[in-house]
C-alpha positions as CSV (number, residue, x, y, z in Angstrom):
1,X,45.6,-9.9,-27.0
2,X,42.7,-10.4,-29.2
3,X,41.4,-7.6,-31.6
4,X,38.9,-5.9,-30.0
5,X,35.0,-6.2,-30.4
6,X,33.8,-3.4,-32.7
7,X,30.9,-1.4,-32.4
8,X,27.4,-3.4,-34.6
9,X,25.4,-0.5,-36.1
10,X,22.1,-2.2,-36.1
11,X,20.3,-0.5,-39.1
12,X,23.0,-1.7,-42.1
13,X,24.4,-4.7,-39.5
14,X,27.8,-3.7,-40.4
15,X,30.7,-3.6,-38.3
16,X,32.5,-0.3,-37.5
17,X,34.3,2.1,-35.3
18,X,32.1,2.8,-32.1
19,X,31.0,6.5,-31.3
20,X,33.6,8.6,-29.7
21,X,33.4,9.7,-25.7
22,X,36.0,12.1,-23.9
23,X,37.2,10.7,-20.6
24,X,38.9,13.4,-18.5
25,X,42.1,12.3,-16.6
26,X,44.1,14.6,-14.0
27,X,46.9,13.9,-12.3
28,X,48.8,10.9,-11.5
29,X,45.7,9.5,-13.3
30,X,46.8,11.5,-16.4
31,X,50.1,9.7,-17.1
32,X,50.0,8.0,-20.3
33,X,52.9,6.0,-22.2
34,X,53.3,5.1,-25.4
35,X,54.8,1.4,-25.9
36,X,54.8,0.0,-28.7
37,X,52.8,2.1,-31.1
38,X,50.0,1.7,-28.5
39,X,48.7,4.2,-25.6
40,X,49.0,2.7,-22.8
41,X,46.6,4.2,-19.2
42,X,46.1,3.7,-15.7
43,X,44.1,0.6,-15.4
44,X,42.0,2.3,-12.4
45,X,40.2,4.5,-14.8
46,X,38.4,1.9,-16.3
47,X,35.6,0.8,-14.2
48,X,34.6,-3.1,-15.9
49,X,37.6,-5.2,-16.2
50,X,36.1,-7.0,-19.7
51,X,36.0,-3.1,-21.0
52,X,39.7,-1.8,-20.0
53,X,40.8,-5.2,-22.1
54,X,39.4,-3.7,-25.2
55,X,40.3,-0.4,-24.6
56,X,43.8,-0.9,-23.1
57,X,45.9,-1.1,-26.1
58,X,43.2,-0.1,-28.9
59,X,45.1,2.6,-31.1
60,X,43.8,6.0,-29.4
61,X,43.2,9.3,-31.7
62,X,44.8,12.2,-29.7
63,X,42.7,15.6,-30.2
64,X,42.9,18.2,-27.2
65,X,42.8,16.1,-25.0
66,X,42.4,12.6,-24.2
67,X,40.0,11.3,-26.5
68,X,39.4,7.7,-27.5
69,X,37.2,5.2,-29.2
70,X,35.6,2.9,-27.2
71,X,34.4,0.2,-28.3
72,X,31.8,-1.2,-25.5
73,X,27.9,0.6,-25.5
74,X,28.2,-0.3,-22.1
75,X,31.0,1.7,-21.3
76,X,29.7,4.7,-23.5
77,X,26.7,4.0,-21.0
78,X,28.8,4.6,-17.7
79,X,30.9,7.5,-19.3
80,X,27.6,9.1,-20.1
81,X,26.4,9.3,-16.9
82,X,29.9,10.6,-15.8
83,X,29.2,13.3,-18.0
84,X,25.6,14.2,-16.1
85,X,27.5,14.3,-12.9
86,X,25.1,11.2,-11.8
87,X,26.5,8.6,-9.2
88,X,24.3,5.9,-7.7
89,X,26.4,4.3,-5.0
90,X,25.1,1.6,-2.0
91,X,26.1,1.4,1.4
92,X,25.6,1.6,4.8
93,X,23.8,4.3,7.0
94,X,25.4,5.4,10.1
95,X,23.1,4.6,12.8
96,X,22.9,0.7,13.8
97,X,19.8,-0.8,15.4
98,X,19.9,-2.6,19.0
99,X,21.1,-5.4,17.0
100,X,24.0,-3.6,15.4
101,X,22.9,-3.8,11.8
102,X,22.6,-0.8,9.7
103,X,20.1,0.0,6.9
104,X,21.5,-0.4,3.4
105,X,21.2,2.2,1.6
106,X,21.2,3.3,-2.4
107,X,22.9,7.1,-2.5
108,X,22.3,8.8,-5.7
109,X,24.4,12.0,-6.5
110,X,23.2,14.5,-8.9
111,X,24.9,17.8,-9.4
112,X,26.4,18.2,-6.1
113,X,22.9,17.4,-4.6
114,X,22.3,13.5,-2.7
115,X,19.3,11.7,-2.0
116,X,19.2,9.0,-0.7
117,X,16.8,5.1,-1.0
118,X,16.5,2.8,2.2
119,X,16.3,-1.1,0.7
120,X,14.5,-2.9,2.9
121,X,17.3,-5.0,4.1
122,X,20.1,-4.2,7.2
123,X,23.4,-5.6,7.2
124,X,26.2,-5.3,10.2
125,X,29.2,-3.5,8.7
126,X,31.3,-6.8,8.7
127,X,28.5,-8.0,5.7
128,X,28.8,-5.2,3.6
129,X,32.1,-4.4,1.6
130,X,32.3,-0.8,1.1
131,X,34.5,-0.3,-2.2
132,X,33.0,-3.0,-4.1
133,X,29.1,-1.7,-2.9
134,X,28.5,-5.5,-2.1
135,X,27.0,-7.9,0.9
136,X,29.4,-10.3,2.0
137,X,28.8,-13.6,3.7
138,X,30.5,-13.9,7.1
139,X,29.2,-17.6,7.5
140,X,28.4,-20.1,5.6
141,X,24.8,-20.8,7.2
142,X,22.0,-21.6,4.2
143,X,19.9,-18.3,5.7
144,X,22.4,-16.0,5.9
145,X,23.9,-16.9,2.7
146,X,20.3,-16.4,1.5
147,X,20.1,-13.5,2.9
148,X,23.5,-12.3,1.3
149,X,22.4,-13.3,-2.2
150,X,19.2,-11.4,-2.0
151,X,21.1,-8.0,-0.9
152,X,23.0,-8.3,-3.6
153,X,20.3,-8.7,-5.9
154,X,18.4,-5.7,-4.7
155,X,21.5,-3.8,-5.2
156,X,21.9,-4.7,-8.7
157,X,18.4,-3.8,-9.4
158,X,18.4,-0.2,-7.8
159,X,21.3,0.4,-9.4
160,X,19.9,-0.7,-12.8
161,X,16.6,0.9,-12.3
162,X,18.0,3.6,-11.4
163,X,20.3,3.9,-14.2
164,X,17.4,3.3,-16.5
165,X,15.6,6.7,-15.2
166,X,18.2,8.6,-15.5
167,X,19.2,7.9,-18.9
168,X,15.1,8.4,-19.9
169,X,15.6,11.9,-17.7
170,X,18.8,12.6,-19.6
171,X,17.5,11.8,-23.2
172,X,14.3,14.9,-22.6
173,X,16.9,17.3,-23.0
174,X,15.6,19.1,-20.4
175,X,17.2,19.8,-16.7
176,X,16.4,17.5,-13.7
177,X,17.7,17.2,-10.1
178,X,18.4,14.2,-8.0
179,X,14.6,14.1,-7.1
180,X,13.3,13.8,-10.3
181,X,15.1,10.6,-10.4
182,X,14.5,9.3,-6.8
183,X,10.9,10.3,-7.5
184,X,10.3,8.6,-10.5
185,X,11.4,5.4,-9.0
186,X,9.9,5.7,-5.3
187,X,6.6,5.8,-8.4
188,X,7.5,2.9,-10.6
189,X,9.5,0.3,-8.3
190,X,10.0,-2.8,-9.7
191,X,6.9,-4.6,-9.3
192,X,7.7,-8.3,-9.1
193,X,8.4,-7.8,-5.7
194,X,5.4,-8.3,-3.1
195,X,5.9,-5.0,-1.4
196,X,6.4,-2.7,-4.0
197,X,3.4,-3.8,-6.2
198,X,1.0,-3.8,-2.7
199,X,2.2,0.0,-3.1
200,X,1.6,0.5,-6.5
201,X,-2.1,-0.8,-6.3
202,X,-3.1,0.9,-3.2
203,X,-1.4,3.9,-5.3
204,X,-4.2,2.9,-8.4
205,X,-6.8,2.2,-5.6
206,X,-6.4,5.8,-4.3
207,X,-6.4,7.5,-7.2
208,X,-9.4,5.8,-8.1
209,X,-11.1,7.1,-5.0
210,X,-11.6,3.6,-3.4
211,X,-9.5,4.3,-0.2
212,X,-10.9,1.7,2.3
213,X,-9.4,-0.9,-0.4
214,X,-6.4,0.9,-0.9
215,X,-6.0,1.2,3.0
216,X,-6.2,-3.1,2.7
217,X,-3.6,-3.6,0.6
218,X,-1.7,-1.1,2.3
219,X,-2.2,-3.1,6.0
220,X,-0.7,-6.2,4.1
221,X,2.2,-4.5,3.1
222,X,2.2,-3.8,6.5
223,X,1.9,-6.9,7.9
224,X,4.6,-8.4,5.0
225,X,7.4,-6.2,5.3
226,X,7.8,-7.1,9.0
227,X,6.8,-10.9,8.2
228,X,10.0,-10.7,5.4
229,X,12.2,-8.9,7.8
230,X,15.4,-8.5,5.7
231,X,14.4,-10.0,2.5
232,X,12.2,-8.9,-0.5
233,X,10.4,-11.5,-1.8
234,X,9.3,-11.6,-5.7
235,X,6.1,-13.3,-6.7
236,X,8.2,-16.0,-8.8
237,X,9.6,-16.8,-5.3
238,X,5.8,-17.3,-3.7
239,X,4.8,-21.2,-3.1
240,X,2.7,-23.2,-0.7
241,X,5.4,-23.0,2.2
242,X,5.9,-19.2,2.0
243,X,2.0,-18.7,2.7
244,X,1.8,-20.9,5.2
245,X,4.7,-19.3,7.2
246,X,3.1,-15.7,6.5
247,X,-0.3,-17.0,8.1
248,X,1.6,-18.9,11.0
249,X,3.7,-15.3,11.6
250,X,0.5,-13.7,11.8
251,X,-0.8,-16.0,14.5
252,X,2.1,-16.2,16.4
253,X,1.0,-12.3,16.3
254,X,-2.0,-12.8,18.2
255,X,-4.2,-12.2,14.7
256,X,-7.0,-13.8,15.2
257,X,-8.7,-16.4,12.4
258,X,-10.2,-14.1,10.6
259,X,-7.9,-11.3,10.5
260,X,-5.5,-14.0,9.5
261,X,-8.0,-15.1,6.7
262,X,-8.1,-11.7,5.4
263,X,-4.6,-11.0,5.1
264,X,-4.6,-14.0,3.1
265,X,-7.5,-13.2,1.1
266,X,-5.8,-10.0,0.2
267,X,-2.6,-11.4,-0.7
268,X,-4.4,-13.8,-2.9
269,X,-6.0,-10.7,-4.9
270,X,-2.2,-9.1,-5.1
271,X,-1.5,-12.0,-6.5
272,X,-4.1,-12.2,-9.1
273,X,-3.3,-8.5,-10.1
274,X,0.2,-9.0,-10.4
275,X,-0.6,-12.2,-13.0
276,X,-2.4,-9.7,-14.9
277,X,0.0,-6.7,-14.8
278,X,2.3,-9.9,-15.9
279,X,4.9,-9.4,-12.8
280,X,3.7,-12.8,-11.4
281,X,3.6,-16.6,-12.9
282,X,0.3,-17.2,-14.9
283,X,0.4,-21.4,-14.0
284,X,1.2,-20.9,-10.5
285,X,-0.7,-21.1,-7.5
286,X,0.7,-20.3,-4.3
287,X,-2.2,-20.7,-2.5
288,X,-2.8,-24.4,-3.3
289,X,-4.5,-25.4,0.7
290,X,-5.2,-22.1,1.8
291,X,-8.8,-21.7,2.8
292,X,-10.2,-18.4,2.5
293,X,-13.5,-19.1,4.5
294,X,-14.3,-17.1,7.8
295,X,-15.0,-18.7,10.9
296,X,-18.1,-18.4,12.9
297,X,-18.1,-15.2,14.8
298,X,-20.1,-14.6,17.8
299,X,-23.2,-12.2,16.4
300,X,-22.9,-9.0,17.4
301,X,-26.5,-8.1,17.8
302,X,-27.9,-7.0,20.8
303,X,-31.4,-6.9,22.3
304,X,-34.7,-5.1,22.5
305,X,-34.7,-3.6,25.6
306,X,-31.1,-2.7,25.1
307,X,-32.4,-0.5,22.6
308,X,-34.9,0.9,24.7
309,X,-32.6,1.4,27.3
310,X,-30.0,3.7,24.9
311,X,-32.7,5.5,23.8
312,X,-34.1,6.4,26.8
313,X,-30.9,7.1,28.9
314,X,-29.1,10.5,29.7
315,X,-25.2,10.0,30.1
316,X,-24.7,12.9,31.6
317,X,-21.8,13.8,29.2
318,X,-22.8,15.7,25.8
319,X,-19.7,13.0,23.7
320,X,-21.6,10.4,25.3
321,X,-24.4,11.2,23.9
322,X,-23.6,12.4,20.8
323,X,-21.9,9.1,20.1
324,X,-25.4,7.2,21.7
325,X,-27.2,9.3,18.7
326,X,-25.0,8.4,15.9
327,X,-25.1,4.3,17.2
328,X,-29.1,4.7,16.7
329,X,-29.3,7.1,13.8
330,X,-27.5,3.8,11.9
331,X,-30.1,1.4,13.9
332,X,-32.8,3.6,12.8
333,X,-31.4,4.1,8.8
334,X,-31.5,0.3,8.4
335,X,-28.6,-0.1,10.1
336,X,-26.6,2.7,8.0
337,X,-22.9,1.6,7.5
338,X,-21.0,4.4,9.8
339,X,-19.0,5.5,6.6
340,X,-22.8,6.7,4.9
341,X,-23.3,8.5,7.7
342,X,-20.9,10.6,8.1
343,X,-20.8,11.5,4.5
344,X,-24.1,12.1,4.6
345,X,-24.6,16.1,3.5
346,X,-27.7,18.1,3.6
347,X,-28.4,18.1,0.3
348,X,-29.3,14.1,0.5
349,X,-32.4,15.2,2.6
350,X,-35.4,15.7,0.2
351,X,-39.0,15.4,0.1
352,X,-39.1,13.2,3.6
353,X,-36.2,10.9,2.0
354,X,-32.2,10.5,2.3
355,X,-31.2,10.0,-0.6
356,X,-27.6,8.8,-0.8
357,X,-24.9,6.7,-2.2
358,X,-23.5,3.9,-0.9
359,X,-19.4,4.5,-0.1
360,X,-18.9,1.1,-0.4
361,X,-21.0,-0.4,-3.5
362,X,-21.2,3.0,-5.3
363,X,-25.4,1.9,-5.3
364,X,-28.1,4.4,-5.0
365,X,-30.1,4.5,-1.9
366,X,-33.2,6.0,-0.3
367,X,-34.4,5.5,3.3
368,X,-37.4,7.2,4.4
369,X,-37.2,9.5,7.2
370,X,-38.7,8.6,10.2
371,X,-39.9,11.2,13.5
372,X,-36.5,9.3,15.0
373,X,-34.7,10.1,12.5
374,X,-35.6,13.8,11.9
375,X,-35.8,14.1,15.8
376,X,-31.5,13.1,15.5
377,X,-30.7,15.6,12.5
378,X,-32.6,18.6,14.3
379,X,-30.4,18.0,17.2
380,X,-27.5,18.2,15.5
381,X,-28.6,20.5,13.0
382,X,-25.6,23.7,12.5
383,X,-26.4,26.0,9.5
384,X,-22.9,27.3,8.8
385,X,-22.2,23.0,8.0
386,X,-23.0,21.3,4.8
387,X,-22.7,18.0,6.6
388,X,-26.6,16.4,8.2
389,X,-25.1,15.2,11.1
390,X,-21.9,16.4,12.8
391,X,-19.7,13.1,12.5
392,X,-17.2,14.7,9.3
393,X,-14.5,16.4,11.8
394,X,-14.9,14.4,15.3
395,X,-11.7,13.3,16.8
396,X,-9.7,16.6,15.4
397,X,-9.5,20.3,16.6
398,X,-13.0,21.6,15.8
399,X,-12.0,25.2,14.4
400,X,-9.1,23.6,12.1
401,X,-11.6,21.9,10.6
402,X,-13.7,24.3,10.1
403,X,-11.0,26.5,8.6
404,X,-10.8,23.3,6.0
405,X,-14.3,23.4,5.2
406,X,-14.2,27.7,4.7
407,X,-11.2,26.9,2.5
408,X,-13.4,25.3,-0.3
409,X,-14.5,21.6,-1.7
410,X,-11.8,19.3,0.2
411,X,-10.0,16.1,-1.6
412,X,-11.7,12.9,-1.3
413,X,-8.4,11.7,-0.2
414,X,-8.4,14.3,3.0
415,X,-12.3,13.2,4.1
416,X,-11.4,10.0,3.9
417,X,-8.9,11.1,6.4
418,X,-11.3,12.9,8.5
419,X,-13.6,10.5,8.1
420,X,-11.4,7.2,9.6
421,X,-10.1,9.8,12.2
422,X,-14.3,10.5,12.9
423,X,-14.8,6.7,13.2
424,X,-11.9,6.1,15.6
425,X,-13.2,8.8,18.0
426,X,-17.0,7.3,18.0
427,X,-15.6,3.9,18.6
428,X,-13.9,5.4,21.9
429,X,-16.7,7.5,22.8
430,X,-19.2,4.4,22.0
431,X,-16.7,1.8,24.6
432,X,-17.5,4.7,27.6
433,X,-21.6,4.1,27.0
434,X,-21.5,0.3,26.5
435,X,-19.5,0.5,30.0
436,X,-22.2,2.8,31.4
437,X,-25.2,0.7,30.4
438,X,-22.9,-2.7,31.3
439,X,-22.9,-4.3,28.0
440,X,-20.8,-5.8,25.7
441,X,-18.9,-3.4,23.1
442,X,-21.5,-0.9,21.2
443,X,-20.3,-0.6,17.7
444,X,-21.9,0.7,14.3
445,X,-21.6,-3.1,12.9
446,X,-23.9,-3.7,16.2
447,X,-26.3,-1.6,15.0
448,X,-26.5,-3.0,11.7
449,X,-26.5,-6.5,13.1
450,X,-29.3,-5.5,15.4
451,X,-31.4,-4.2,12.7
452,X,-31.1,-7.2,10.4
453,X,-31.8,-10.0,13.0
454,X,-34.7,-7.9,14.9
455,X,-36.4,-7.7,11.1
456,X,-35.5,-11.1,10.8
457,X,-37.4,-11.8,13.8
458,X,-40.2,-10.3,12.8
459,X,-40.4,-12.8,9.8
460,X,-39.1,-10.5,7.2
461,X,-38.1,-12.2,4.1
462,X,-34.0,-12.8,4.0
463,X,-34.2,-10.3,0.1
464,X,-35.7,-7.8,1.7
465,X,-33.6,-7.4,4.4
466,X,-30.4,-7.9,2.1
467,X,-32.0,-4.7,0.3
468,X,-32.7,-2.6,3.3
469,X,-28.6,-3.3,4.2
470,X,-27.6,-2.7,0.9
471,X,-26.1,-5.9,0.4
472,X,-25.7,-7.3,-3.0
473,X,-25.6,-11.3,-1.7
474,X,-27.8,-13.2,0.6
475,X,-24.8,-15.2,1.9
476,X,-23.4,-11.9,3.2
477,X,-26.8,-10.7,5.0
478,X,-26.6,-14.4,6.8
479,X,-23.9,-14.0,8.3
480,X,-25.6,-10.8,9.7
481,X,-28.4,-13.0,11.4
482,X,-28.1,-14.4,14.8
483,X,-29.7,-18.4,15.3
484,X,-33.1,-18.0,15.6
485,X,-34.7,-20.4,18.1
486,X,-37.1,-22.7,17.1
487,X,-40.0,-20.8,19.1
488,X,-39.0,-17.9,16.6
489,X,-39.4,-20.5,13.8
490,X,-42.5,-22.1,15.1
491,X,-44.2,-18.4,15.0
492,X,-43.0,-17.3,11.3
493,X,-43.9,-20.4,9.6
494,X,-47.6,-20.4,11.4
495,X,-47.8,-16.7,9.8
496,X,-46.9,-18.1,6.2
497,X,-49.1,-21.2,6.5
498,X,-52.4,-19.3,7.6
499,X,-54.0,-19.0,4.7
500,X,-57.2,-17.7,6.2
């Protein structure tokens, strides 16, 4: 047997003795020999095979105790976290799917208390060898071997993430639980994989208070996860092929073109990200034939008389018309995103003006407030609520929001909430009155379609109607506008060319 490798002590470079650990042995494990000069010990107490070669044999210093010098940091690094009671061990859970495969698992152990990290891949017991805390191949089929060799790579990085926490945890000083360490990687993750970086952003996204955003990134790691089924996929791994399957699962989904489009348009801007948080190739494109345009929709807005209609009409049902109101305050408000108006507060109301901000943009606004308008608010109006209209709270138990509102300023994070769970409940209510007047579906983007192409219509110039919506792009307000017939175009252009 070679001499073995001594410890380098990198501030003088010179070689010598490496730093002393204890390892405790009772039992049948505690027999030792001495042969030859030479302590001899049961080859099942060292964990690495390359280690118990340099330690079996190495001349041991005998002080209460077993105590040796061991010559590899990285079994000083697994002793040490013997000695903080941590174990980090995967496996399989107990319940099987219908298909018989079982989660796998990563079970960390931390003074006597467990918790536990679901991968996102599931093996059948057959795959997954238990003592080693390894996937096994069962076939020799390229997917499945794929599928094999990805398992096992997650493993290894849990377990070395893992690992990594627990030292940093260790180093402090101070005490920790098994939490603490679970917890600190559910935060970090190791973000070169698609998934786990989606969650990180949305994370950023919601702490920055954009939560529609963070809401996008969090339906395509939605949408992903059950696209990958078993496998977790790293940017590096991300080409042409790998796109094109993701948008051809979606459609075999039923997703539509544009839903499809925008699943794609979000992972592009993961992507992007991820190149500058460096967890993804700089001089590669994944997306290399991907087109990111939307298709032609059918335009949404509805006529004149409709209007008339809706405003005019008694449902009958006090949701009904509640949910009537709200669809025209936004016709009336320049076609108010839905979003505006329900954070709209009291306090926005002054001098004959709302005066608000945009959710979306962050832009100041100011629409002037007309008799249909005020007529709307009146109606609504309840002097124990900061809110203008009643929208904040809709689709939840009237009193327990109202018990939130008594209990102070609520998180933007729980009115967005409230505010998605608000929408959801007008778009139900608003189905029920487009049944009742026999029209197509009512919604709030309706109302702002309606407004744009009636002032279009009326031969209002394209940037001023981009202003009164609050968009920042002409091309966006287009695709608000419905084809104009030439009639319609006859009649505008003899306006403009009258000079007299």
């Amino acid at each position: 047997m070679s001499d073995p490798p001594l410890h380098v002590d990198k501030q003088t470079n010179k070689r010598i003795l490496g730093p002393l650990c204890i390892i405790s042995d009772t039992g049948n494990a505690a027999r030792k020999q001495r042969k030859n000069g030479k302590l001899q010990i049961p080859s099942c107490r060292i964990p690495d095979a390359s280690i118990r070669r340099a330690v079996v044999g190495t001349p041991a210093l005998m002080l209460s105790g077993v105590l040796y010098r061991c010559l590899s940091q990285e079994f000083i690094n697994r002793s040490k976290h013997n000695a903080m009671k941590t174990s980090i061990t995967p496996r399989l859970n107990y319940r099987p799917d219908s298909a018989g495969r079982r989660a796998l698992i990563v079970q960390v152990i931390h003074n006597r208390r467990r918790s536990i990290l679901t991968t996102p891949y599931r093996l059948r017991p057959e795959e997954f060898d238990a003592r080693r805390g390894r996937a096994v191949a069962t076939n020799r089929g390229k997917a499945h071997l794929t599928l094999i060799r990805d398992a096992n790579e997650c493993i290894e990085e849990y377990i070395r993430q893992l690992r990594a926490i627990a030292d940093r945890l260790h180093e402090t000083g101070k005490p920790y639980t098994v939490s603490d360490i679970t917890g600190t990687y559910k935060l970090g993750g190791d973000n070169r994989y698609v998934e786990i970086f989606a969650e990180h952003v949305a994370r950023e996204l919601e702490n920055a208070g954009r939560f529609g955003t963070a809401r996008s990134y969090r339906s395509l790691r939605s949408a992903w996860v059950k696209f990958a089924a078993h496998r977790q996929w790293r940017f590096s791994q991300l080409d042409g092929g790998t796109v094109s399957a993701f948008a051809a699962y979606l459609e075999s989904r039923g997703r539509k073109r544009n839903t499809v489009t925008f699943y794609l348009r979000t992972l592009h801007a993961l992507y992007n990200r991820a190149r500058v948080y460096g967890c993804a190739p700089i001089h590669r494109d994944p997306f290399p034939n991907v087109s990111f345009k939307p298709a032609r929709t059918p335009k949404l807005a509805v006529n004149r008389s409709l209007l008339r209609i809706l405003a005019t009409s008694d449902f009958g049902d006090r949701e009904l018309n509640e949910a009537r109101d709200m669809f025209l305050f936004s016709f009336y408000a320049r076609g108010m995103s839905f979003v505006d108006i329900c954070y709209l507060r009291k306090e926005n109301i002054r001098g004959g003006t709302l005066h608000y901000e945009r959710q979306k943009t962050h832009q100041p606004f100011s629409v002037a407030l007309t008799p249909q308008l005020q007529e709307i608010i009146s109606r609504y109006d309840d002097p124990a609520s900061p809110w203008a209209l009643p929208c904040m709270g809709r689709g939840m138990i009237r009193s327990a929001f109202r018990n939130e509102e008594m209990a102070g300023d609520m998180p933007p994070g729980k009115l967005y909430t409230f505010y998605r769970m608000a929408l959801q409940y007008y778009i139900t209510q608003l189905k029920k009155v487009s049944r009742s007047v026999g029209c197509r579906r009512l919604t709030f983007n309706v109302a702002r379609h309606t407004w744009a192409t009636e002032a279009r219509g009326m031969g209002v110039p394209m940037p001023h109607i981009s202003e009164g919506l609050g968009h920042t792009s002409e091309r966006t307000t287009r695709c608000y506008l419905a084809q104009l017939d030439s009639g319609t175009v006859d009649r505008i252009n003899e306006k403009v060319t009258k000079l007299y």
